[in-house]
C-alpha positions in Angstrom: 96.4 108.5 103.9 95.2 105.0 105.6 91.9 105.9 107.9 91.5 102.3 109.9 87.9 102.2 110.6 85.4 99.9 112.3 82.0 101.1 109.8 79.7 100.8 112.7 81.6 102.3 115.1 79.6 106.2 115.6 83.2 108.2 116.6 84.6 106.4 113.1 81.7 107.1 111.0 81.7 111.0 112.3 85.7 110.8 111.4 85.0 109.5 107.8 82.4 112.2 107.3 85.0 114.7 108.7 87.1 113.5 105.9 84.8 113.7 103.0 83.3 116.9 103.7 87.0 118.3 103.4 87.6 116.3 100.0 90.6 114.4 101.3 91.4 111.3 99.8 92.3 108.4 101.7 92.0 104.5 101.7 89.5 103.1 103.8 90.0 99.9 105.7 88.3 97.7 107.6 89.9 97.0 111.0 88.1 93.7 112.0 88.4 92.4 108.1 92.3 93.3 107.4 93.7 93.2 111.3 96.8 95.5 111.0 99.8 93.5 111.4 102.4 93.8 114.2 104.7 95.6 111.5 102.2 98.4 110.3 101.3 98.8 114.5 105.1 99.1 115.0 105.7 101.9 111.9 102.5 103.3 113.3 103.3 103.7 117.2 106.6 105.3 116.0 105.3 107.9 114.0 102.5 108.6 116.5 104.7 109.7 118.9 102.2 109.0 121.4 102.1 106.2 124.1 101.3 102.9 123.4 98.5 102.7 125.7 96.4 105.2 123.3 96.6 102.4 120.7 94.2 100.5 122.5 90.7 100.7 122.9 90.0 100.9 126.6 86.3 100.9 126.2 85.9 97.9 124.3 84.3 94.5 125.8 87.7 92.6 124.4 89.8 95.0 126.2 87.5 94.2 129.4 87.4 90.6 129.0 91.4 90.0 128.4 91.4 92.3 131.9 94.0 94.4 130.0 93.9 97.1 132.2 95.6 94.9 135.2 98.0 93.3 132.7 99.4 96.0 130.3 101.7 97.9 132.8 103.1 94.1 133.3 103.9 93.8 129.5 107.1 95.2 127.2 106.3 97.3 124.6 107.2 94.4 122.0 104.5 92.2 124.1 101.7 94.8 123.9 102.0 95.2 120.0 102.1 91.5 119.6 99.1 91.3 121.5 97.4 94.2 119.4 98.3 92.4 115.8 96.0 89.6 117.5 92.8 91.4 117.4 91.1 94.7 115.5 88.8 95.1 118.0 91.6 95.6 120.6 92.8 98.7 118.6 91.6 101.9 119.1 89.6 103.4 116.4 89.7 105.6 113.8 93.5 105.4 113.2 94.4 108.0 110.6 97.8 107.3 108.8 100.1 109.6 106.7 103.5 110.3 105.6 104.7 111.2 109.1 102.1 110.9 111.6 99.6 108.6 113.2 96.6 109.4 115.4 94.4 107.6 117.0 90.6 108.3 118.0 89.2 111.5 116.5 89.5 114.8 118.4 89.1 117.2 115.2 91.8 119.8 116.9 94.6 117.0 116.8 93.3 115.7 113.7 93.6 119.3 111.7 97.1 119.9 113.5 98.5 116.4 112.0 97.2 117.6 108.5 98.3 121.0 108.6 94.9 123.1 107.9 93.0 125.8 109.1 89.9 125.8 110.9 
């Protein structure tokens, strides 16, 4: 598994911990260091099966200074991942990666569900 963290972001180091304390092994990356590209945020959005707008991170200042909010519903799909390959910060974070899913944020229910275990 990929988890895409931002180290001092609180929600991602609570993830991280999450992960560790259930001795699953996954790569750790950097989001700000290695911004993931417009082709891993494609493969990424379709396995999520969620909407695109979860791929962003809505509470961050970059997301408040590029006045996303008013220009998103304006932008394709194509547009909006383009614009997210610019910029780590603009990407919501943790981002967990496997085989056949992707989820963004951590909310441990989802996050258990994607992995298949018991709580």
């Amino acid at each position: 598994m990929l988890f895409v963290e931002y180290p001092k972001c609180s929600t991602c180091q609570k993830a991280k911990k999450w992960l560790q304390e259930r001795n699953l092994e996954f790569e750790d990356r950097h989001i700000v260091e290695q911004n993931p590209s417009l082709e891993e945020l494609r493969l990424w959005y379709k396995k999520s099966g969620l909407p695109l707008k979860r791929f962003f991170n809505t509470s961050g200042s970059k997301y408040k200074e590029l006045k996303l909010k008013d220009k998103l519903p304006g932008m394709t799909e194509e547009e909006q991942l383009q614009l997210l390959a610019t910029d780590g910060m603009l990407v919501k974070r943790p981002v967990l990666v496997g085989e056949t899913f992707a989820v963004t944020g951590f909310k441990e229910k989802e996050w258990m569900e994607k992995l298949g275990l018991e709580e």
